[in-house]
C-alpha distance (Angstrom), angle and dihedral (degrees) to the residues before:
residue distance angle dihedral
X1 . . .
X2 4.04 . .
X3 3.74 120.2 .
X4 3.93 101.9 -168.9
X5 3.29 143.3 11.7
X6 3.59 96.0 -88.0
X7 3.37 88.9 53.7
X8 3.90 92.7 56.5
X9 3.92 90.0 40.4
X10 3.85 84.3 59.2
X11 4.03 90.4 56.8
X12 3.61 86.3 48.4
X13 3.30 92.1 54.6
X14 4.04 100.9 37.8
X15 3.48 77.6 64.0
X16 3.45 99.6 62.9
X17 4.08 93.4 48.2
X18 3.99 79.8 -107.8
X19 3.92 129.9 142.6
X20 3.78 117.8 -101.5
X21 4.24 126.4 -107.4
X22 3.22 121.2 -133.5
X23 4.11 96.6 -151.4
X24 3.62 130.7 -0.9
X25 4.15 87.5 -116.2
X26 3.97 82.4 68.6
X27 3.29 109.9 130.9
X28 3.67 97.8 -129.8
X29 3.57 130.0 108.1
X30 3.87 96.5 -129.9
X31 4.49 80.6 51.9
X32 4.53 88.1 41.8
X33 4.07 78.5 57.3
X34 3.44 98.5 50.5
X35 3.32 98.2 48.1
X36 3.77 101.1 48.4
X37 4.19 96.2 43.2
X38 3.89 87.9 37.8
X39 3.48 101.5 90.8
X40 3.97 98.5 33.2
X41 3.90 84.8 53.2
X42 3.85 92.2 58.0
X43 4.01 94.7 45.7
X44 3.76 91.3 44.3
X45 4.11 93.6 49.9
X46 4.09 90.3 39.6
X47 4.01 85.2 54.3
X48 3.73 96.5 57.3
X49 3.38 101.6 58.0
X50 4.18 148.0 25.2
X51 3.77 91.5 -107.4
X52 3.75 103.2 -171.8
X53 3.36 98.6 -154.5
X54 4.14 93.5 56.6
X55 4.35 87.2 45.3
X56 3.59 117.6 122.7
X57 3.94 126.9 178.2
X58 3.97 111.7 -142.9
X59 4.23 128.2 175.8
X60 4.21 93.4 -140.9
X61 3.60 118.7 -127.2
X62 3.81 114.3 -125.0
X63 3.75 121.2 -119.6
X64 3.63 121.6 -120.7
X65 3.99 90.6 -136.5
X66 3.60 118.5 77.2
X67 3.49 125.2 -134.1
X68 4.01 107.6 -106.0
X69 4.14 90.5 -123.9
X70 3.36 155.0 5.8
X71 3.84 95.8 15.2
X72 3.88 128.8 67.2
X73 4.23 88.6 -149.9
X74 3.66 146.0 29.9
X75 4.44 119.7 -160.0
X76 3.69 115.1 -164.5
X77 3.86 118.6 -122.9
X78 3.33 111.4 -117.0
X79 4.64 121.2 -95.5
X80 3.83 92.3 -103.1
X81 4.11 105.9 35.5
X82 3.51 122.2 129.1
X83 3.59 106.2 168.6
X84 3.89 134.7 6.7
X85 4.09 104.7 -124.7
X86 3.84 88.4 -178.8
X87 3.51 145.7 -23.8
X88 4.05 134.6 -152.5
X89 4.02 79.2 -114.4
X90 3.79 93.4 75.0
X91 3.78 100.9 55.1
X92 3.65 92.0 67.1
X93 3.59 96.7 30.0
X94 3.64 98.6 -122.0
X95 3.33 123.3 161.4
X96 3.45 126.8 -93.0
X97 4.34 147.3 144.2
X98 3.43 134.0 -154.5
X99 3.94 112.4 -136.5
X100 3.69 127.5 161.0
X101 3.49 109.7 -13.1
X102 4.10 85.9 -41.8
X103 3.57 139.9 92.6
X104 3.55 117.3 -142.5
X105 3.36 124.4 -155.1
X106 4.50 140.2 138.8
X107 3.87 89.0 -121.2
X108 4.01 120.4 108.6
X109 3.81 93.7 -126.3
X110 3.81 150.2 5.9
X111 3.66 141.9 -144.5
X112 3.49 111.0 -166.8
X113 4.32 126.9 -166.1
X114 3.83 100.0 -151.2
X115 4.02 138.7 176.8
X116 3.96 104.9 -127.8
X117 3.51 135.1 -165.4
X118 3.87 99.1 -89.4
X119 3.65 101.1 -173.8
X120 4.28 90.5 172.6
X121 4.32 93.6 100.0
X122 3.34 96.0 179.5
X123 4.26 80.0 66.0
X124 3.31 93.9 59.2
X125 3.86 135.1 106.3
X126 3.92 110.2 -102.1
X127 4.35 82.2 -120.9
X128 3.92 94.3 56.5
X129 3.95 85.0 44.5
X130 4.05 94.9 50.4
X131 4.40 91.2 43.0
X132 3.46 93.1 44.5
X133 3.94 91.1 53.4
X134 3.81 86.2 40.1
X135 4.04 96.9 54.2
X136 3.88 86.9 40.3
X137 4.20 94.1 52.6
X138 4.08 85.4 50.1
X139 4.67 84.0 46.1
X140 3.95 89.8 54.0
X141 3.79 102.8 30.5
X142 3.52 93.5 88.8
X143 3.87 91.6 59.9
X144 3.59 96.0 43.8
X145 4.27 108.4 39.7
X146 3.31 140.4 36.1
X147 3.89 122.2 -95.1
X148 3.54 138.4 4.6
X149 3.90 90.0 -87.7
X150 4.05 90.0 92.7
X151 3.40 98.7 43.2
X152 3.83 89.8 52.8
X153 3.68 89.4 42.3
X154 3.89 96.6 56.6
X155 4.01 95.5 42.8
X156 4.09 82.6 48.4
X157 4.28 73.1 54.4
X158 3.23 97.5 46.9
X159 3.66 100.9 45.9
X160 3.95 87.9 50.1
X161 4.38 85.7 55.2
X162 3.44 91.8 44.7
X163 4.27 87.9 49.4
X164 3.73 94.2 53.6
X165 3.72 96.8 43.9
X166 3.39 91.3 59.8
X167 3.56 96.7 43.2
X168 4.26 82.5 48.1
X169 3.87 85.7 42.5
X170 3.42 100.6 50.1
X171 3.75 88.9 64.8
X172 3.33 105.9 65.7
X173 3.83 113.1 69.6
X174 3.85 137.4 45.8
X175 3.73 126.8 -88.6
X176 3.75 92.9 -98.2
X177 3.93 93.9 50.5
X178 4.28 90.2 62.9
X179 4.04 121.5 90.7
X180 2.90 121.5 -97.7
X181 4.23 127.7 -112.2
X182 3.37 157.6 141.6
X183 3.87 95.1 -68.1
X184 4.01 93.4 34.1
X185 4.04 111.9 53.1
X186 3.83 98.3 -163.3
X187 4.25 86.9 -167.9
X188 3.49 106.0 95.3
């Protein structure tokens, strides 16, 4: 699959019928694109789902100032988290928030299960690579075609990616390894 970002800027823009860039420094518009939605595209995808290939496990370090109420400690999120998967909170159902780059919580320590910011692409799963080029086609279509028929098109796209992956995803892993909500009670 892709082994840069070029590389998935190039799906994006095979998707769009659009010629390929050879760096993001191009001086192209259809390159300028790419590399300003780029990044965004990446967080935004890595947010929707518990990629596996972009999970880290971290112990979090506790900060020295307190929050000012209703909890006796704050942990800082680690530089390159997107989304908390799980923490060492939920086991025991203790309680807990997550508030500006912090969790909050009265327990001594936490373990946290988090989605990072895994900017290696040639690590990631061949799904991630094919939704991230999907939700970045339906980012840059607006600056590169006519109408907001493409656009809609490639977040239709990218919503159909993002479907399967988690249908793939959901597959691989035990019972006890899935987050926990409404529809799946992860007590018993």
């Amino acid at each position: 699959m892709a082994s840069s970002p070029v590389a998935v800027c190039n799906l994006a823009l095979s998707e769009l019928a659009d010629k390929p860039i050879t760096a993001l420094t191009d001086t192209t518009e259809r390159a300028r694109l790419c590399n300003q939605f780029y990044a965004d595209a990446v967080r935004h995808v890595l947010r929707q789902h518990h990629w596996r290939c972009a999970t880290k496990r971290a112990s979090l370090s506790r900060l020295a100032t307190l929050p000012a109420f209703e909890f006796a400690y704050a942990y800082e999120l680690p530089p390159d988290w997107i989304r908390t998967v799980k923490t060492s909170l939920d086991a025991g159902q203790l309680r807990w928030t997550q508030e500006g780059g912090t969790i909050l919580t009265d327990e001594p320590s936490v373990f946290l299960k988090y989605v990072y910011f895994n900017e290696n692409v040639a690590s990631w799963d061949a799904m991630l690579t094919t939704t991230v080029a999907a939700y970045l086609a339906h980012l840059i279509a607006g600056g590169l075609t006519e109408g907001v028929l493409r656009k809609k098109l490639m977040h239709d796209l990218y919503l159909l990616r993002l479907k399967e992956a988690k249908a793939t995803d959901s597959q691989e892993g035990t019972a006890d390894d899935l987050t926990c909500t409404v529809l799946i009670d992860c007590r018993t």
